[in-house]
SETOR-324115 format. One line per field, with one value per atom (N, C-alpha, C): residue number from 0; residue in three letters; atom name; x, y, z. Coordinates in nm, 4 decimals, padded with zeros to 6 digits. Example, Ala and Ser with C-alpha at 12.3 -4.5 7.8 and 13.67 -1.06 7.14 Angstrom:
BEGIN
loke	(0;0;0;1;1;1)
vokol	(ALA;ALA;ALA;SER;SER;SER)
lovo	(N;CA;C;N;CA;C)
X	(01.3190;01.2300;01.3200;01.2850;01.3670;01.2900)
Y	(-00.5690;-00.4500;-00.3300;-00.2250;-00.1060;00.0030)
Z	(00.7800;00.7800;00.7800;00.7080;00.7140;00.7870)
//
This chain:
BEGIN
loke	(0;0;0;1;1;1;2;2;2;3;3;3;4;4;4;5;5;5;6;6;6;7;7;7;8;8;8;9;9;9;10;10;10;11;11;11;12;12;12;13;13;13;14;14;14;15;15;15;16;16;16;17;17;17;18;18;18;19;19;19;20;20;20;21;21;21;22;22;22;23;23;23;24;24;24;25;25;25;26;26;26;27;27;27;28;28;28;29;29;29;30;30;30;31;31;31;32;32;32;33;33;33;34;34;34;35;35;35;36;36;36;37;37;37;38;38;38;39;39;39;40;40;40;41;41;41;42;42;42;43;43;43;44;44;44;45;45;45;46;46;46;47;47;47;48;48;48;49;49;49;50;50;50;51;51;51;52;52;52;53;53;53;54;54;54;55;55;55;56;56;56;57;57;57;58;58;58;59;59;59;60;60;60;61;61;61;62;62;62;63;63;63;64;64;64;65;65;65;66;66;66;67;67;67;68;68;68;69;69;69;70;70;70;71;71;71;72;72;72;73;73;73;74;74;74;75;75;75;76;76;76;77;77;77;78;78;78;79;79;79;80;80;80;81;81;81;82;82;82;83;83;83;84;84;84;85;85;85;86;86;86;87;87;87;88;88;88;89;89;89;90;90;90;91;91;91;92;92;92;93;93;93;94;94;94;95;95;95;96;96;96;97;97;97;98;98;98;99;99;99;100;100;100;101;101;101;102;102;102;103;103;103;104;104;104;105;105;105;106;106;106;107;107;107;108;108;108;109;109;109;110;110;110;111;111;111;112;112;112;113;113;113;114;114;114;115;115;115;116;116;116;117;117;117;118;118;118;119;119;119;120;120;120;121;121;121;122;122;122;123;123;123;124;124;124;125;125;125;126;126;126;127;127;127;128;128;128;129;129;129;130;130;130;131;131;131;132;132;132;133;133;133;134;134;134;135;135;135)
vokol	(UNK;UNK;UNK;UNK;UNK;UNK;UNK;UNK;UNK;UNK;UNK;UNK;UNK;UNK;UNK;UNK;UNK;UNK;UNK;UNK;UNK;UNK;UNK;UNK;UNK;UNK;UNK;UNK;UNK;UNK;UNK;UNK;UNK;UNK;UNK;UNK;UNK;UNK;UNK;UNK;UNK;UNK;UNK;UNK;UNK;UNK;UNK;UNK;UNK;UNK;UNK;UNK;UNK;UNK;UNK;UNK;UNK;UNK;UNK;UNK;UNK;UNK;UNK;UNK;UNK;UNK;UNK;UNK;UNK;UNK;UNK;UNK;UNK;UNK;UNK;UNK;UNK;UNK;UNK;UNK;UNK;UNK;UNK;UNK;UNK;UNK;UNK;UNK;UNK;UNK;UNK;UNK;UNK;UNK;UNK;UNK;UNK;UNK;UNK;UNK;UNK;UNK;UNK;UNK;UNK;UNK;UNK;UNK;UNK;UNK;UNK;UNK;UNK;UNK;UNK;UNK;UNK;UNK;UNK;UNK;UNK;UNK;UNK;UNK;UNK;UNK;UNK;UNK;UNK;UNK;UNK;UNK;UNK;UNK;UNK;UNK;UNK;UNK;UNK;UNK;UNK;UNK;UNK;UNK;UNK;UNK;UNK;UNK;UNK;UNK;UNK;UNK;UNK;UNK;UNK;UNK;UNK;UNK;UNK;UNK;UNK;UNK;UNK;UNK;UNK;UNK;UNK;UNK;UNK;UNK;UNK;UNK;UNK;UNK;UNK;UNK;UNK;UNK;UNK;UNK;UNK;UNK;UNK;UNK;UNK;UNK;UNK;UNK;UNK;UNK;UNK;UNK;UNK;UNK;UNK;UNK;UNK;UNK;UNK;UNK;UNK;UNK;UNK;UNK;UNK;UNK;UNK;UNK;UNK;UNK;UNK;UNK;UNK;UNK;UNK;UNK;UNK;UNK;UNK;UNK;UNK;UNK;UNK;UNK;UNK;UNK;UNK;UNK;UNK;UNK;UNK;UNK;UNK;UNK;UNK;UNK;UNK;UNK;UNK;UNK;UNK;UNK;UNK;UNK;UNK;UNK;UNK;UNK;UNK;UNK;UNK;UNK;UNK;UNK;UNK;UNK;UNK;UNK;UNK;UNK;UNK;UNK;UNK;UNK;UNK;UNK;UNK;UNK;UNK;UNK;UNK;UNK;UNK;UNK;UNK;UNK;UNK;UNK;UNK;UNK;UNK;UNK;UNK;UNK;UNK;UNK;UNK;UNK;UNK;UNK;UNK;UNK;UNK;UNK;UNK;UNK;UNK;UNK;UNK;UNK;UNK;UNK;UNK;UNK;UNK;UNK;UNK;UNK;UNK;UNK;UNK;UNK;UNK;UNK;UNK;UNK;UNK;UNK;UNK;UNK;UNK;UNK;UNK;UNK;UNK;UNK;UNK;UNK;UNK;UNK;UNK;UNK;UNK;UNK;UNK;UNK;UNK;UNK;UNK;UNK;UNK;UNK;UNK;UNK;UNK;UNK;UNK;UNK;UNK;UNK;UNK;UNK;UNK;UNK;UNK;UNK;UNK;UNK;UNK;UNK;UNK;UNK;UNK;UNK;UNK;UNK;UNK;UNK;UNK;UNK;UNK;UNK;UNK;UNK;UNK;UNK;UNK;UNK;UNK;UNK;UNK;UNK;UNK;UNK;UNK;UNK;UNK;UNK;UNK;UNK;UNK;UNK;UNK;UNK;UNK;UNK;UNK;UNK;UNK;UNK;UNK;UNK;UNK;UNK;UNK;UNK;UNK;UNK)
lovo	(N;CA;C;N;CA;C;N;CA;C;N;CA;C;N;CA;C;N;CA;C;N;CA;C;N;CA;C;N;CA;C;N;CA;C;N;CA;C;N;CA;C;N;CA;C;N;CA;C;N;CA;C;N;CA;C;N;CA;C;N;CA;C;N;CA;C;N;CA;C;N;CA;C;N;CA;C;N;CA;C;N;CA;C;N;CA;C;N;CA;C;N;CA;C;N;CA;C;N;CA;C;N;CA;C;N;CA;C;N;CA;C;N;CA;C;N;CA;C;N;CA;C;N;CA;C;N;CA;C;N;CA;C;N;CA;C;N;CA;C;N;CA;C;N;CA;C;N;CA;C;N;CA;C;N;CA;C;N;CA;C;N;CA;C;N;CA;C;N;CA;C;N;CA;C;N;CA;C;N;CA;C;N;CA;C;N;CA;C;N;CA;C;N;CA;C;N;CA;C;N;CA;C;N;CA;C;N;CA;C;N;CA;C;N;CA;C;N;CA;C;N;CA;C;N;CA;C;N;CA;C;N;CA;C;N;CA;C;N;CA;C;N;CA;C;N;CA;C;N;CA;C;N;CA;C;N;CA;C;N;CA;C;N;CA;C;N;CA;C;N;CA;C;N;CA;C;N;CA;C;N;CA;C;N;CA;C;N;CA;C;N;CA;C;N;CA;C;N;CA;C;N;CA;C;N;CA;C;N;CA;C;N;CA;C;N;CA;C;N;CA;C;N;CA;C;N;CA;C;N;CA;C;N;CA;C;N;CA;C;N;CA;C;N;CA;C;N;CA;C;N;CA;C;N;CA;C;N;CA;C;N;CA;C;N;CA;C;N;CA;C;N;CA;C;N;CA;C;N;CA;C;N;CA;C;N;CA;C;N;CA;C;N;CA;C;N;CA;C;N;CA;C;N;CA;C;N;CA;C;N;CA;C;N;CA;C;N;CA;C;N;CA;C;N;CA;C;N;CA;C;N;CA;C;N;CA;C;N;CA;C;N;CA;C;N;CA;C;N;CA;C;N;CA;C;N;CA;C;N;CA;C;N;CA;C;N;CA;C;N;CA;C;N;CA;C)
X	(00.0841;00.0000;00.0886;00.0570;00.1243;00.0871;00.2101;00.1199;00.1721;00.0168;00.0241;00.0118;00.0742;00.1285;00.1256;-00.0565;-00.0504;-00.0300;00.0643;00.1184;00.1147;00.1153;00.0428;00.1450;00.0723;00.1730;00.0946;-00.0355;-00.1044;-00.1605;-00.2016;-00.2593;-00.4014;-00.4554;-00.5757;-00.7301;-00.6522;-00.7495;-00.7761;-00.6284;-00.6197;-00.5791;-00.4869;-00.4266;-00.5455;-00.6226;-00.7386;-00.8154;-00.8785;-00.9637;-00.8536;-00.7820;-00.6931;-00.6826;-00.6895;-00.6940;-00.8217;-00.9454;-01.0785;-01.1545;-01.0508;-01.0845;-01.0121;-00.8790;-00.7785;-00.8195;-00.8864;-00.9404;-01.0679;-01.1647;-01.2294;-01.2354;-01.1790;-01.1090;-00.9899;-00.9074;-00.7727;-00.7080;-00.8052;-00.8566;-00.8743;-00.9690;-00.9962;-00.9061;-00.8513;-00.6963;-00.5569;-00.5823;-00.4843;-00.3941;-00.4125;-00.3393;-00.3770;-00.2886;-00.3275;-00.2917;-00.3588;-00.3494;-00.3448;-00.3002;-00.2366;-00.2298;-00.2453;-00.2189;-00.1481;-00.0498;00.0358;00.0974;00.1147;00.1603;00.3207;00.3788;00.5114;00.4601;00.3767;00.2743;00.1764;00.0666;-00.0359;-00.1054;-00.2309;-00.3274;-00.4752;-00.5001;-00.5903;-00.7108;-00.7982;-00.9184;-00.9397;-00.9492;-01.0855;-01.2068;-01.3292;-01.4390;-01.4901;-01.4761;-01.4625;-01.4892;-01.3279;-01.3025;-01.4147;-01.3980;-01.5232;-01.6537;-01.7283;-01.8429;-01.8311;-01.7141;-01.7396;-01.7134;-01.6424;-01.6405;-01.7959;-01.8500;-01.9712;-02.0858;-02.0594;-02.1813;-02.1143;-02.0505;-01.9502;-02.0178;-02.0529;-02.0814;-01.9452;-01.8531;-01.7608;-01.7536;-01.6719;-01.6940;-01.5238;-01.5170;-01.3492;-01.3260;-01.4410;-01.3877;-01.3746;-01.3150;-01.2467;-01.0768;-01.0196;-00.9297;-00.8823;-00.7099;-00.6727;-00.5106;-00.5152;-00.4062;-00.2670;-00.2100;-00.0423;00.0490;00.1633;00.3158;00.3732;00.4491;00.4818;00.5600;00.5163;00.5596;00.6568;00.7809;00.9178;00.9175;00.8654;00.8585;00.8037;00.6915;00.5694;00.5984;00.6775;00.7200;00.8264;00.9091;01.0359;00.9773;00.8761;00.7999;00.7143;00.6423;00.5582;00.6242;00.4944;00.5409;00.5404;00.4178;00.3706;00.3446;00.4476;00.3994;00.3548;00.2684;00.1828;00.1706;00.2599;00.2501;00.1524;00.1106;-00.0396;-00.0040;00.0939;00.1345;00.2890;00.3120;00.4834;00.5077;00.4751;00.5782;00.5707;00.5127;00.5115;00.6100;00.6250;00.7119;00.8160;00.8470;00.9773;01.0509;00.9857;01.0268;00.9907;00.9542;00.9045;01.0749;01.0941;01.2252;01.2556;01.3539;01.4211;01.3292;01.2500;01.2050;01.2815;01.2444;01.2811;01.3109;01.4191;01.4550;01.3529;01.2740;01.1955;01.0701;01.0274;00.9220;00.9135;00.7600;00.7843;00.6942;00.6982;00.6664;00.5825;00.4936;00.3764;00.3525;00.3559;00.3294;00.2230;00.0874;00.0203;-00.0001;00.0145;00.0399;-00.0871;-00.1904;-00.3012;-00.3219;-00.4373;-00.4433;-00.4630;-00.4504;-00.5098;-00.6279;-00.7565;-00.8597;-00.8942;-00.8195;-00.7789;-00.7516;-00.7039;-00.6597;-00.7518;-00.8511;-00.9590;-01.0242;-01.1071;-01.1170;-01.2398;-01.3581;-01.5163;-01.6120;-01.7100;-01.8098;-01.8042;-01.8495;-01.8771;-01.9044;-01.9849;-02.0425;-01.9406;-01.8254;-01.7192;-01.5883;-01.5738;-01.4845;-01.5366;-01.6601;-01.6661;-01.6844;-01.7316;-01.6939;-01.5352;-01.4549;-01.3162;-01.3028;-01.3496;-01.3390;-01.3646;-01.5098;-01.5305;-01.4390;-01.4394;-01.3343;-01.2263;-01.1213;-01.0277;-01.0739;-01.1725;-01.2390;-01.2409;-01.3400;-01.3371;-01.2055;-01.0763;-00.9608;-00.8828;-00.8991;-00.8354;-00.9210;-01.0573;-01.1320;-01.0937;-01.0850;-01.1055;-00.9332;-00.8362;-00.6739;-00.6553;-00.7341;-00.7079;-00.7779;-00.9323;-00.9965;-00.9394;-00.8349;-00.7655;-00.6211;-00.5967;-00.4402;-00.4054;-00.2816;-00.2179;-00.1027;-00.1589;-00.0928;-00.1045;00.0450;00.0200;00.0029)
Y	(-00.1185;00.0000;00.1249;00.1897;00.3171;00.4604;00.5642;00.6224;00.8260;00.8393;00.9938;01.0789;01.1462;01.2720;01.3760;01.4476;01.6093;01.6865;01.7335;01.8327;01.9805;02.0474;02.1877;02.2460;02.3898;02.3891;02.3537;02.3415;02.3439;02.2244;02.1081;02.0100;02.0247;02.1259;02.1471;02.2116;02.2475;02.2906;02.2311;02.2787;02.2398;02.1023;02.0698;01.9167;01.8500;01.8718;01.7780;01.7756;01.8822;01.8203;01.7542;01.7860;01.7033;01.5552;01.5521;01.3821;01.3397;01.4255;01.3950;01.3476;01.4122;01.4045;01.2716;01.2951;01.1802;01.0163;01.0206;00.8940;00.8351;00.9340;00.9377;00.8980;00.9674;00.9993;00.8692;00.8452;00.7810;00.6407;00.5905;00.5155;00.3755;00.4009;00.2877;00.2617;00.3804;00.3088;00.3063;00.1979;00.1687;00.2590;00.3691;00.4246;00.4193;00.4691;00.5019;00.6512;00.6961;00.8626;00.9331;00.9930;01.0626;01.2007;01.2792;01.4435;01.4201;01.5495;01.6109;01.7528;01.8365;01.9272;01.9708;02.1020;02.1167;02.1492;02.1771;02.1607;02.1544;02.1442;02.0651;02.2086;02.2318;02.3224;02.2506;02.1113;02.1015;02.1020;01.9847;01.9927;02.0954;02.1833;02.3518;02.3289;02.3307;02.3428;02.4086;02.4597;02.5156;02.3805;02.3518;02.2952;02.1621;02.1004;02.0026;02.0527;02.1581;02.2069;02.2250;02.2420;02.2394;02.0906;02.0319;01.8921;01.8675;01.8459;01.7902;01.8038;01.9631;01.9998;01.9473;01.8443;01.7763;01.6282;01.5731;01.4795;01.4116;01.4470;01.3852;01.4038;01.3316;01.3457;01.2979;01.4216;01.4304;01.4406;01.4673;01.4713;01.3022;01.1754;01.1113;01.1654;01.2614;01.2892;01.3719;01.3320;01.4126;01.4977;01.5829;01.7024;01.6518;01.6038;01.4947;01.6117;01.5906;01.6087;01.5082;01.5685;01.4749;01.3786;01.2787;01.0890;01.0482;01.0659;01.0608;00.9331;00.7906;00.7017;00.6838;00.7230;00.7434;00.8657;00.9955;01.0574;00.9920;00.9267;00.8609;00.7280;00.7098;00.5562;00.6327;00.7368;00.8004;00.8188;00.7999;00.7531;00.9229;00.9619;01.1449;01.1691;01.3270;01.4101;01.5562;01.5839;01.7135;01.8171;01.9268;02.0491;02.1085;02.1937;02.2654;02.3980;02.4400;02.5758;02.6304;02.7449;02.7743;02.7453;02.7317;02.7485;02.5982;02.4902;02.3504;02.3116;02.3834;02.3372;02.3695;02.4857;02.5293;02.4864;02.4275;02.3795;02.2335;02.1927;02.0070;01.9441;01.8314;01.7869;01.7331;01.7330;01.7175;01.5921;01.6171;01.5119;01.4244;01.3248;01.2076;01.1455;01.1208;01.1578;01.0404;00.9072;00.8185;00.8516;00.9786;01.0075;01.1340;01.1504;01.2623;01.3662;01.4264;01.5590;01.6698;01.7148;01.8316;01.9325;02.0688;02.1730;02.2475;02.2838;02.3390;02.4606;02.6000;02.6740;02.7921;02.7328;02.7140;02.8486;02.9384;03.0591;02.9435;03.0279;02.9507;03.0248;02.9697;02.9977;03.0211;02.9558;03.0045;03.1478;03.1848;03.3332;03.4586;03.3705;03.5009;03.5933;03.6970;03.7821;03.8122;03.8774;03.9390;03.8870;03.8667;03.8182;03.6722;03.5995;03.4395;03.3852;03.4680;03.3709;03.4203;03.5523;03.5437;03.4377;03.4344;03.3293;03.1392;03.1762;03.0149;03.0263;03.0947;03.1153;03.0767;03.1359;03.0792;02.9940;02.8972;02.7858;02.6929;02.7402;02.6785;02.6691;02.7856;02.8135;02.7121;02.7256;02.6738;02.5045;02.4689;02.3131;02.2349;02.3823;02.3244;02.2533;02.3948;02.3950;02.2561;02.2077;02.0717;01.9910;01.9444;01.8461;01.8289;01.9328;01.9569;01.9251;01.9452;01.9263;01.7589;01.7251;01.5802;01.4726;01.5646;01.4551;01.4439;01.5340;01.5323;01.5137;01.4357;01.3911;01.2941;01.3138;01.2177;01.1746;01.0349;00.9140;00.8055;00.7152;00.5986;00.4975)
Z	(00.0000;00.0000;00.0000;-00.0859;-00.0497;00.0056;00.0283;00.1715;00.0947;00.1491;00.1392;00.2776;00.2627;00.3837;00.3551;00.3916;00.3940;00.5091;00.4671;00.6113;00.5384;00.7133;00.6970;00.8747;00.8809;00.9737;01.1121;01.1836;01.2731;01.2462;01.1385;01.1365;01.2149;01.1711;01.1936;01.0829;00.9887;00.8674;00.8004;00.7055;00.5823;00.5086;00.6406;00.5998;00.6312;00.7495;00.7972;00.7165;00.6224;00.5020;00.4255;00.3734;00.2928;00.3202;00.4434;00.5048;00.4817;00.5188;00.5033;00.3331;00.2637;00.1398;00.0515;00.1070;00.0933;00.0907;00.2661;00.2297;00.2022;00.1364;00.0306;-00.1318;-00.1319;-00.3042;-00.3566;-00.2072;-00.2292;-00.1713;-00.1079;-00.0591;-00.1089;-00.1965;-00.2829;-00.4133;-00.4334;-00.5108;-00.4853;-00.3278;-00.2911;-00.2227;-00.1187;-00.0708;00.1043;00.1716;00.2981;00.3098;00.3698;00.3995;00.5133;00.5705;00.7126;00.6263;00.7706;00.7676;00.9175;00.8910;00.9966;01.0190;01.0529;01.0881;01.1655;01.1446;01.2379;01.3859;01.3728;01.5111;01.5524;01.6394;01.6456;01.7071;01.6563;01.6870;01.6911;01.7045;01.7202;01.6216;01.6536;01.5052;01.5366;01.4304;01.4202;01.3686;01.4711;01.4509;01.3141;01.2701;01.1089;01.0075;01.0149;00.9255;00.9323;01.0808;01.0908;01.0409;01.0688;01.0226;00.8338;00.8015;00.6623;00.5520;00.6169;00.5566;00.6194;00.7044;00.7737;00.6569;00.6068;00.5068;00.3173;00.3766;00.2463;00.2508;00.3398;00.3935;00.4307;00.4478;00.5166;00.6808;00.7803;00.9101;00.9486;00.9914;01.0360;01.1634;01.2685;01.3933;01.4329;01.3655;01.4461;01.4170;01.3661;01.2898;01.3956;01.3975;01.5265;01.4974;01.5447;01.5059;01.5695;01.4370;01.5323;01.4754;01.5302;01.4596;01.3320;01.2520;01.1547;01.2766;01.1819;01.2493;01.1180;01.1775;01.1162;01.0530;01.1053;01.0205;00.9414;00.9034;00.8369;00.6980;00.7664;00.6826;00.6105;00.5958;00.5515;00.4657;00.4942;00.4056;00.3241;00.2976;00.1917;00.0679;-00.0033;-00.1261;-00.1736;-00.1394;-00.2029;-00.0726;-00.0207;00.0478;00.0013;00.0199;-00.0098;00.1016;00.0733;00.1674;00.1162;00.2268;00.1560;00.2167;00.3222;00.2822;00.2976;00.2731;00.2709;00.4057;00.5440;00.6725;00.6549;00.6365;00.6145;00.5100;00.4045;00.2895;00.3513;00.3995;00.4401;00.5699;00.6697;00.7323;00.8105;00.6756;00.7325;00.6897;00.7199;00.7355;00.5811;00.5910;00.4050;00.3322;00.2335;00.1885;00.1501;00.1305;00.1174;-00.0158;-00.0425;-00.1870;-00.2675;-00.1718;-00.2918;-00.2807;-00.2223;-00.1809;-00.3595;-00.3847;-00.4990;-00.3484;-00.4330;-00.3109;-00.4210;-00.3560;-00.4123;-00.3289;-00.3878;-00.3143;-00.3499;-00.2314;-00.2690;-00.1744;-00.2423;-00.1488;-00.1394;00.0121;00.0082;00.1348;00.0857;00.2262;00.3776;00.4656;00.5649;00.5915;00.6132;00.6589;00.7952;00.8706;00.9850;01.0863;00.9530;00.9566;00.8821;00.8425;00.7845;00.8904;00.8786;00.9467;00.8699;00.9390;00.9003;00.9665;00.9518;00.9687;00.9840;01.0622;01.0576;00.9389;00.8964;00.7132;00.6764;00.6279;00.5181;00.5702;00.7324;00.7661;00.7425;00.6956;00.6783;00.5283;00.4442;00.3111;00.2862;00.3598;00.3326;00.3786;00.4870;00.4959;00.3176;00.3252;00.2026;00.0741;00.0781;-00.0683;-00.0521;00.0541;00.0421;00.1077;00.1174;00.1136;-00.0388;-00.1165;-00.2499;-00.3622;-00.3364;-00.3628;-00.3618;-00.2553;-00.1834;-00.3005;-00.2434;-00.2881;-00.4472;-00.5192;-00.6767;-00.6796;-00.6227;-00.6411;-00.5905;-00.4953;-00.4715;-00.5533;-00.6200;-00.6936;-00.8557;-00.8810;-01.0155;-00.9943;-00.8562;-00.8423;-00.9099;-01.0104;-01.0769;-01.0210;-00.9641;-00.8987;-00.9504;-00.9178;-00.9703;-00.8320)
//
């Protein structure tokens, strides 16, 4: 089986849909999928409320540190933003590696509906980049 690793820097948004979508989408052809972060911030209620209205369900999904063995056995790791690309540990030279360099929603600011609008947006982003991933 081979293994995908989206990391982010809080392992709480963006990688977590990415995982939510991951083993959805990636799943059934043969992969296993993990999200991780350079540090752990915890599921964000957000992000659960917007996969939820996806029909996906991510709160069994839990906010780790990259897991060095796990990172070192992936086949594709996928950063999803610059402080993750830039400072996750040297990829792994049999690993291919993808960068997607994604706002954090996290960090939006307005109104509740424009901060979950960016939830959304950057939900769709993922879903539509993972459901047209070319993997073998």
């Amino acid at each position: 089986m081979k293994k995908v690793y989206f990391l982010c820097t809080g392992n709480s948004c963006r990688s977590q849909i990415a995982e939510g979508y991951g083993k959805k989408y990636l799943t059934d052809k043969g992969f296993e999928v993990r999200s991780a972060g350079i540090e752990t911030h915890g599921l964000n209620p957000r992000a659960v409320k917007i996969m939820e209205e996806d029909g996906i369900d991510i709160t069994v999904q839990t906010s780790d540190l990259i897991d060095q063995k796990y990172f070192n056995e992936a086949d594709l790791i996928i950063t999803l933003c610059g402080d993750a690309k830039d400072n996750c540990p040297v990829i792994p030279k049999t690993a291919t590696h993808i960068h997607w360099g994604l706002e954090d929603p996290a960090k939006a600011i307005g109104s509740e509906e424009e901060i979950m609008n960016k939830f959304r947006e950057v939900r769709d982003v993922i879903k539509g980049k993972i459901q047209n991933l070319e993997i073998e």
